[in-house]
Wavefront OBJ file of the C-alpha trace (Angstrom):
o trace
v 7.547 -13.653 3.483
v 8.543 -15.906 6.426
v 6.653 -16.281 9.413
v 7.948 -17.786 12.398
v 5.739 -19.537 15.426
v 6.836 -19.683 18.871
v 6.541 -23.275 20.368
v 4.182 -22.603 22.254
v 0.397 -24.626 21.470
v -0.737 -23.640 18.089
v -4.029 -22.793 17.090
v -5.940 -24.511 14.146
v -5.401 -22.071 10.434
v -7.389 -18.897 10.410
v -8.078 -19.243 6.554
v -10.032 -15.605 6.104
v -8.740 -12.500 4.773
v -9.699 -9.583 7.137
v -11.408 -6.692 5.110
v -9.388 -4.279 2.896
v -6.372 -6.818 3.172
v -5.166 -7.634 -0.392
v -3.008 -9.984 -2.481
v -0.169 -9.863 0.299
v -2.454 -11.616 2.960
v -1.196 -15.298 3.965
v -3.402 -17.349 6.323
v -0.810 -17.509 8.450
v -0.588 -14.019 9.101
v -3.972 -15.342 11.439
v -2.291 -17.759 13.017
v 0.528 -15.503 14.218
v -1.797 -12.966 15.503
v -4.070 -15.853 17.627
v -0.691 -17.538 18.548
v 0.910 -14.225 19.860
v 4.143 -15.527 18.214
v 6.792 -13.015 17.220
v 7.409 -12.449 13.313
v 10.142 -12.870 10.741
v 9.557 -10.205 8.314
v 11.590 -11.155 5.128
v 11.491 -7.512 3.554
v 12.825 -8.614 0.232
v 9.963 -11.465 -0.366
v 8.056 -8.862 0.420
v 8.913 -6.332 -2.246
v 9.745 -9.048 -4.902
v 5.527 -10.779 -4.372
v 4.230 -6.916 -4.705
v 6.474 -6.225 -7.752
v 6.091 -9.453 -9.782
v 2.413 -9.206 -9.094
v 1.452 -5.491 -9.512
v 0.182 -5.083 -5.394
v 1.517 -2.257 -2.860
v 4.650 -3.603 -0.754
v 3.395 -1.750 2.072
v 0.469 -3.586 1.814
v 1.448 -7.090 3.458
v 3.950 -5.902 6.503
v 0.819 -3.075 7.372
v -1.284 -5.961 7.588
v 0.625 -7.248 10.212
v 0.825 -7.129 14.274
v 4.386 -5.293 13.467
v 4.809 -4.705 17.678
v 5.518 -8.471 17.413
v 8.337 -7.911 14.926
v 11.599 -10.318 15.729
v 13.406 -9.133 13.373
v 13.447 -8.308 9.611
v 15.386 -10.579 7.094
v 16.899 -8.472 4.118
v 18.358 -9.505 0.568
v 19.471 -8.570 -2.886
v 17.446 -9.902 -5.674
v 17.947 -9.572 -9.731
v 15.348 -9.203 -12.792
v 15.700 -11.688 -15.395
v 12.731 -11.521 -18.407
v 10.746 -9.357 -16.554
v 10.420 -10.908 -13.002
v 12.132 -9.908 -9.972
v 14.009 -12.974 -8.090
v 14.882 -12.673 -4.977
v 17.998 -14.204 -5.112
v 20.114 -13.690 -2.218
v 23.435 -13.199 -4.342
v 23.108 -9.815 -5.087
v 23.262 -6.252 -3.221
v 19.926 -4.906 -1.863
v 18.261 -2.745 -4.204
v 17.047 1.047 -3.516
v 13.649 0.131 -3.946
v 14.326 -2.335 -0.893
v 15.747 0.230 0.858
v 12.946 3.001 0.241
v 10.464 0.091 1.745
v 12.264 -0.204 4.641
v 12.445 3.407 5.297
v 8.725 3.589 4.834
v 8.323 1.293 7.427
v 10.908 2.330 9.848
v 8.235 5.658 9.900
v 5.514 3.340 10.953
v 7.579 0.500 13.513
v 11.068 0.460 15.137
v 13.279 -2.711 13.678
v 14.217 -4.567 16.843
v 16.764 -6.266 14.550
v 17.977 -6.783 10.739
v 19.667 -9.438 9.125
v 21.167 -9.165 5.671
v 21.505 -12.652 3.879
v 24.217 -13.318 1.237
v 24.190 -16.884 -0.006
v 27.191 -15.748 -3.085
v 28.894 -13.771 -5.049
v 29.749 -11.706 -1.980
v 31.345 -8.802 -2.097
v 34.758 -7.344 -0.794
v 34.342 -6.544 3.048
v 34.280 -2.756 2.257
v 31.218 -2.991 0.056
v 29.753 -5.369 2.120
v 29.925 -2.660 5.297
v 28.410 -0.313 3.146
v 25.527 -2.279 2.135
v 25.297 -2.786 6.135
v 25.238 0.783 6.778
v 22.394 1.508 3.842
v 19.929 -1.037 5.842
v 20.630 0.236 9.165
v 20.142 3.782 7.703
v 17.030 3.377 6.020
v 15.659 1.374 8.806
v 16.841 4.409 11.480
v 19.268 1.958 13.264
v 22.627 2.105 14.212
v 25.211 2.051 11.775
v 27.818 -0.940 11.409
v 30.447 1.038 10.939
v 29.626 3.161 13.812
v 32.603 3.721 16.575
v 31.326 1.742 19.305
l 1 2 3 4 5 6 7 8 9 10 11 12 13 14 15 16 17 18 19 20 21 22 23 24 25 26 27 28 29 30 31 32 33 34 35 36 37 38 39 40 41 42 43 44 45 46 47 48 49 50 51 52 53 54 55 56 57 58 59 60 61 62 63 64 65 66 67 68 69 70 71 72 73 74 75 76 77 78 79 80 81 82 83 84 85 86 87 88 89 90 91 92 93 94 95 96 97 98 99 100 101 102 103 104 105 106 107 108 109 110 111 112 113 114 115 116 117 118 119 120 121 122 123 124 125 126 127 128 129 130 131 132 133 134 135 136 137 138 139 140 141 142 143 144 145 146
């Protein structure tokens, strides 16, 4: 998960996990919330932390001030012996997907990003794996006529 600060002053680290918070809690989940700083929510971290370590990938963005969202950072990831990598060089997952479709249900996406760092695809599937995010986050579609 990435968390991004505004520049304004900075308060010292809230180190404590608020009550019924689990293994998805990151201090500086506090320090957004007592900066008022807008987020970065990077969906795929997300899912990859809850899968390689058994928790709820709802858990973590739930726990967070999501009317502050900036924008949500989405990837592809692969499994190799049993853990999930989130590796940037692959298509996004359904399991991604579903996860932001749960949350679309619970926030509006003011923004998405999808990161590709190789092996990219030709344009065509590449538009297509556009159009999956914006669907399952309830936004416009790339390949919409404008």
């Amino acid at each position: 998960m990435s968390i991004t600060m505004s520049a304004a002053a900075q308060p010292a680290p809230a180190t404590s996990m608020p009550a019924g918070v689990g293994i998805g809690w990151r201090p500086e989940i506090a320090d957004v919330l007592a900066a008022h700083a807008l987020l970065l929510l990077d969906i795929a971290n997300v899912y990859a932390n809850a899968r390689n370590h058994g928790g709820n990938p709802l858990e973590t963005p739930l726990a967070m001030p999501l009317e502050r969202l900036a924008y949500m950072h989405v990837a592809g990831g692969v499994e190799n012996d049993g853990i999930y990598h989130d590796t940037h060089a692959a298509a996004v997952n359904p399991e991604v997907l579903h996860l932001i479709s749960e949350l679309s249900r619970r926030t509006t996406f003011p923004a998405a990003m999808l990161e590709r760092d190789g092996d990219y695809p030709p344009a065509e599937e590449l538009l297509t794996e556009l159009d999956a995010i914006a669907d399952a986050a309830g936004m416009p579609r790339v390949t919409a006529p404008q």
